[in-house]
C-alpha positions as CSV (number, residue, x, y, z in Angstrom):
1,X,82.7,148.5,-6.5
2,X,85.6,148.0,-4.1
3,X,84.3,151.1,-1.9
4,X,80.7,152.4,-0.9
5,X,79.4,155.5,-0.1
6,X,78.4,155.6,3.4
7,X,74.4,154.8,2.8
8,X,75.7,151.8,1.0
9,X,77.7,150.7,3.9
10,X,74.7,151.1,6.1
11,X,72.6,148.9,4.2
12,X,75.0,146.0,4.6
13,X,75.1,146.2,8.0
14,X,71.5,146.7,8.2
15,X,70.7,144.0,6.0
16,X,67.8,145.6,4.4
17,X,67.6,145.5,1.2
18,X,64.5,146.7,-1.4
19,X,62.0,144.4,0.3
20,X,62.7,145.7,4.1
21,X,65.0,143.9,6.6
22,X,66.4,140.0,5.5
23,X,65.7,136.7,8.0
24,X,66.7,133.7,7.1
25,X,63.9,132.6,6.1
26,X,63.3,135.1,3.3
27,X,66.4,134.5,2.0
28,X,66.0,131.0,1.4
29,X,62.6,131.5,0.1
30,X,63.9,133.6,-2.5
31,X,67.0,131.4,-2.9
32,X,64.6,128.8,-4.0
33,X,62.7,131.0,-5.8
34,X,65.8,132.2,-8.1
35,X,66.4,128.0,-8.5
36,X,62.9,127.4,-9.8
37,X,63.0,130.1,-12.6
38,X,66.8,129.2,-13.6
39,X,68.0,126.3,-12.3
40,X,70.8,125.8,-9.9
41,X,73.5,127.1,-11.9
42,X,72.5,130.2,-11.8
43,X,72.4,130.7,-7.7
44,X,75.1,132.4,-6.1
45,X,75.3,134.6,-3.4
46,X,75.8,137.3,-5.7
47,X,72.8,136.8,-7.9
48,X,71.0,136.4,-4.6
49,X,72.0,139.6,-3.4
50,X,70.6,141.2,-6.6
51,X,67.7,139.6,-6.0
52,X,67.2,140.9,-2.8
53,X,68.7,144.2,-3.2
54,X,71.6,144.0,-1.0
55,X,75.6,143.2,-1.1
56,X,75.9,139.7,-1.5
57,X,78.4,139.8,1.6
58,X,75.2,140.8,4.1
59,X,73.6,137.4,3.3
60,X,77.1,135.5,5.1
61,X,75.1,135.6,8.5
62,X,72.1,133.5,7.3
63,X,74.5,131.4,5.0
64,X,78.5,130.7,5.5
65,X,79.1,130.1,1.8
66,X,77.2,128.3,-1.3
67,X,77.5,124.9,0.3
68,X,75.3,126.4,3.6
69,X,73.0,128.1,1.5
70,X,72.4,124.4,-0.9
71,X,72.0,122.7,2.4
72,X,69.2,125.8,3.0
73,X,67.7,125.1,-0.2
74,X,67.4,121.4,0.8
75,X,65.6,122.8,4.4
76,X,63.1,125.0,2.9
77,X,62.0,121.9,0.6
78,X,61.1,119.8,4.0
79,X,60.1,123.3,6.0
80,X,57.7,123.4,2.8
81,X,56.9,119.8,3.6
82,X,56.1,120.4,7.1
83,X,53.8,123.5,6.5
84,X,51.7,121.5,4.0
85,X,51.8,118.5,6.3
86,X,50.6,120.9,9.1
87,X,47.9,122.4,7.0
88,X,46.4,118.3,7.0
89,X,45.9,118.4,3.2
90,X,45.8,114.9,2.1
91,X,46.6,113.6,-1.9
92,X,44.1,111.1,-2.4
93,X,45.7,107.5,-2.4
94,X,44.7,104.4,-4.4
95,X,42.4,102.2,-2.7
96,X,43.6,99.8,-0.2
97,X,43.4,96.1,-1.6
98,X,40.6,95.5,0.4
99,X,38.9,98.5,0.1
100,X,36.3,97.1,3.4
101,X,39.4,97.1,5.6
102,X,40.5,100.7,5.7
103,X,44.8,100.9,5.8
104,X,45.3,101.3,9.7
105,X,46.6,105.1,10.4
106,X,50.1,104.8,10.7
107,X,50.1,103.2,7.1
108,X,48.0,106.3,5.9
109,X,50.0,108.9,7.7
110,X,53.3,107.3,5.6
111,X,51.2,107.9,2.5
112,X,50.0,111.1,3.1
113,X,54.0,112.0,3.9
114,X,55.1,110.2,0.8
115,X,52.6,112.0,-1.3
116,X,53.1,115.2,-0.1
117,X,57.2,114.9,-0.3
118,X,56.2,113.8,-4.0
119,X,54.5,116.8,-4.9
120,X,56.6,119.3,-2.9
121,X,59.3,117.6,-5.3
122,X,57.2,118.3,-8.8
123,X,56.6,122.3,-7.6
124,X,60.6,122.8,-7.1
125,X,62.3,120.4,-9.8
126,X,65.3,122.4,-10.6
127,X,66.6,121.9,-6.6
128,X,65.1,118.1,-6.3
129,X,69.2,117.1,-7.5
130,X,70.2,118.5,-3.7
131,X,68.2,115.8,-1.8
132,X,70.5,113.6,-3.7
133,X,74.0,115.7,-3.2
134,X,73.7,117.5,-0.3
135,X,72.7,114.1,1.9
136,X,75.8,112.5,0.4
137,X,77.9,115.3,1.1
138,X,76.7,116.5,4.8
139,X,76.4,114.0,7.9
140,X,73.0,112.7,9.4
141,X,73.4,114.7,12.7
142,X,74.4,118.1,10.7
143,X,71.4,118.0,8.4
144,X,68.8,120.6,8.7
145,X,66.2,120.2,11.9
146,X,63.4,119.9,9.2
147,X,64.7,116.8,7.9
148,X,65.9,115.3,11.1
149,X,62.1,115.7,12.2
150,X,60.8,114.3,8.8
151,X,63.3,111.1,9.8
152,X,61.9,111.1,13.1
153,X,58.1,110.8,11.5
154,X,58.5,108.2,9.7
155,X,60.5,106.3,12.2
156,X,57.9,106.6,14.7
157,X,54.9,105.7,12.5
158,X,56.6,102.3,11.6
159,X,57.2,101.9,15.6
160,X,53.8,102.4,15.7
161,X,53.2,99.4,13.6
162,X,54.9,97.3,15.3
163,X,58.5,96.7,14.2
164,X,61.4,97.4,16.8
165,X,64.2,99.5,16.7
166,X,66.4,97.8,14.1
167,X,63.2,96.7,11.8
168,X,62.1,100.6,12.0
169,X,65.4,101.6,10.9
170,X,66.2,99.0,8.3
171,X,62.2,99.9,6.5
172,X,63.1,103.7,7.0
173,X,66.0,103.2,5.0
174,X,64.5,101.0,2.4
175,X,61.1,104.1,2.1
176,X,63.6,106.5,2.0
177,X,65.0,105.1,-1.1
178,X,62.1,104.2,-2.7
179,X,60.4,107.7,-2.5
180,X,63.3,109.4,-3.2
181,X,64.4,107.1,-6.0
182,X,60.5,107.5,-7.4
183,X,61.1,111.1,-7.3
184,X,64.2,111.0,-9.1
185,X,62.6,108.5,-12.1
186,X,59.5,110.6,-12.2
187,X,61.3,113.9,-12.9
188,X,64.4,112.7,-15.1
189,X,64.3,114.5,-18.2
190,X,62.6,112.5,-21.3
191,X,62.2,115.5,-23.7
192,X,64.7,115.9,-26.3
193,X,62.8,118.6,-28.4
194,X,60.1,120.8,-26.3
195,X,59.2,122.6,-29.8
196,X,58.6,119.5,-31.6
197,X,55.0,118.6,-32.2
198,X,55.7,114.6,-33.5
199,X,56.0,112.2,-30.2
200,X,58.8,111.1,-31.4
201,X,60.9,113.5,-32.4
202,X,60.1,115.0,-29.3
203,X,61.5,112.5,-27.4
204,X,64.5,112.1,-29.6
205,X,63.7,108.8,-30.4
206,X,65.5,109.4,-34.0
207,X,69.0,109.9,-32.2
208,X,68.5,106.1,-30.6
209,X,69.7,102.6,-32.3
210,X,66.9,100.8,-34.0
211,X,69.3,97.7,-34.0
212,X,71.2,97.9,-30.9
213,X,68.1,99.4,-29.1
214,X,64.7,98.4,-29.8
215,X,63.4,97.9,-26.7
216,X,64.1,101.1,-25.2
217,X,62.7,103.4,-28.2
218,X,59.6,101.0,-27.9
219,X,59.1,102.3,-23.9
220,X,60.2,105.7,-24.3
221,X,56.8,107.3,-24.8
222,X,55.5,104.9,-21.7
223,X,58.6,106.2,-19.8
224,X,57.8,109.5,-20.2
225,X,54.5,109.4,-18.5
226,X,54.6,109.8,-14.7
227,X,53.1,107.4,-12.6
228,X,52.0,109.9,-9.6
229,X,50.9,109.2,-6.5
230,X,49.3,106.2,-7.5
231,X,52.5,104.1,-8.6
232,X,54.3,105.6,-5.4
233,X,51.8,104.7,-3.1
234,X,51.7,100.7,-4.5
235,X,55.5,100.6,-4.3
236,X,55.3,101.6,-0.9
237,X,52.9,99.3,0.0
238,X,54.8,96.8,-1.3
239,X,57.6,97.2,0.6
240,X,55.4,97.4,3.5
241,X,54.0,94.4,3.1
242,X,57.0,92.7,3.4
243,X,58.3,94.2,5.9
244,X,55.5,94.7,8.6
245,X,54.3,91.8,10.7
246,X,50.7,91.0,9.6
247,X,50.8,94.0,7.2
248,X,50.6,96.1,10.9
249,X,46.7,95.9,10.6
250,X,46.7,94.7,14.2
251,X,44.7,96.8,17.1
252,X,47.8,97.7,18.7
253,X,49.1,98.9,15.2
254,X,47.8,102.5,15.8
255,X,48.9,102.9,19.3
256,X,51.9,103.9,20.7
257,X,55.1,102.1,19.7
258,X,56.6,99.4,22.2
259,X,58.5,101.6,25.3
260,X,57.6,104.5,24.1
């Protein structure tokens, strides 16, 4: 309606809606809670002010637009990040190579980050696409604090294991697509048909070219299968290794970084 009754002005001005007074916090917690049932598509301020019981115009002061509330969604995935981080709850790793030389703890912390992100990304998969948009779309210095400080984590622990400024910024780079490229493979969709009970039909394996592509309908049921934490921990150790001087295992590996 184009006018409200006075009540119904008040409670845009109050921002309270059928749950008590908004903050910022709730409404991106219900933001992302609208994107896990429905997907993105369905967000808008509007159907987030249904949710929340209020005119969509009172959520303007804890979002501008849609593009502030997407770069919201994106900072309540790393706020989430940081709370389970805080919490110290650790997904089990592989074992190291050399299971009687324990990883040294900047190399655990990075798994511990790199699991956690992972899993963070399988309980919200409908708003996983915005890690991918939103970062090409908004500038490193106007991201949200919560990923700045994730960057600044994992910039430090590889400081910590020895490499200098540039090497610490040229690995961070290289984990930061690698986890986030993981993430993206892990959770692509496979499943043609959800109803179908026959493998292959379910994966729609009829609708591909037994001529022109054999080699793909022979991995697609392997494709489908995630990997976990286990596969993302290898890659990252991979790219470690090659990247770290003496794999970072030396004493000075867990201390502080170099002028710091």
């Amino acid at each position: 309606m184009a006018r409200e009754t006075g009540q119904g002005a008040g409670r845009r001005a109050g921002d309270r809606g059928r749950y008590g007074r908004l903050s910022r916090e709730r409404v991106l917690a219900t933001a992302l809670e609208v994107v896990d049932r429905e997907g993105l598509g369905a967000l808008s301020m509007r159907r987030l002010g249904a949710e929340l019981g209020v005119e969509a115009m009172a959520l303007y002061r804890y979002a501008a637009g849609k593009e502030a509330l997407l770069d919201g969604l994106v900072e309540a995935l790393y706020l989430e990040l940081e709370d389970v981080l805080a919490a110290g709850s650790r997904e089990a790793g592989p074992p190291t190579a050399n299971a009687s030389q324990p990883s040294p703890a900047w190399r655990a912390e990075l798994h511990h980050i790199a699991c956690e992100t992972y899993l963070v990304a399988l309980r919200h998969p409908h708003a996983v696409p915005l890690l991918a948009t939103r970062m090409l779309a908004v500038p490193l210095a106007r991201r949200p604090p919560a990923v700045l400080r994730d960057h600044e984590r994992v910039l430090t622990l590889l400081q910590q294991a020895g490499l200098d400024d540039a090497a610490a910024a040229r690995t961070h780079r290289a984990y930061t697509a690698w986890l986030l490229g993981y993430v993206f493979v892990e959770l692509r969709a496979m499943v043609d048909a959800p109803d179908e009970s026959d493998p292959a039909f379910r994966l729609g394996l009829h609708r591909m070219s037994a001529q022109e592509l054999p080699r793909l309908r022979a991995a697609t049921a392997d494709l489908a299968e995630r990997e976990g934490t286990e596969g993302l921990t290898a890659g990252l150790d991979a790219l470690l290794d090659g990247r770290v001087p003496d794999g970072g295992d030396s004493p000075a590996a867990g201390g502080p970084a170099p002028g710091r």
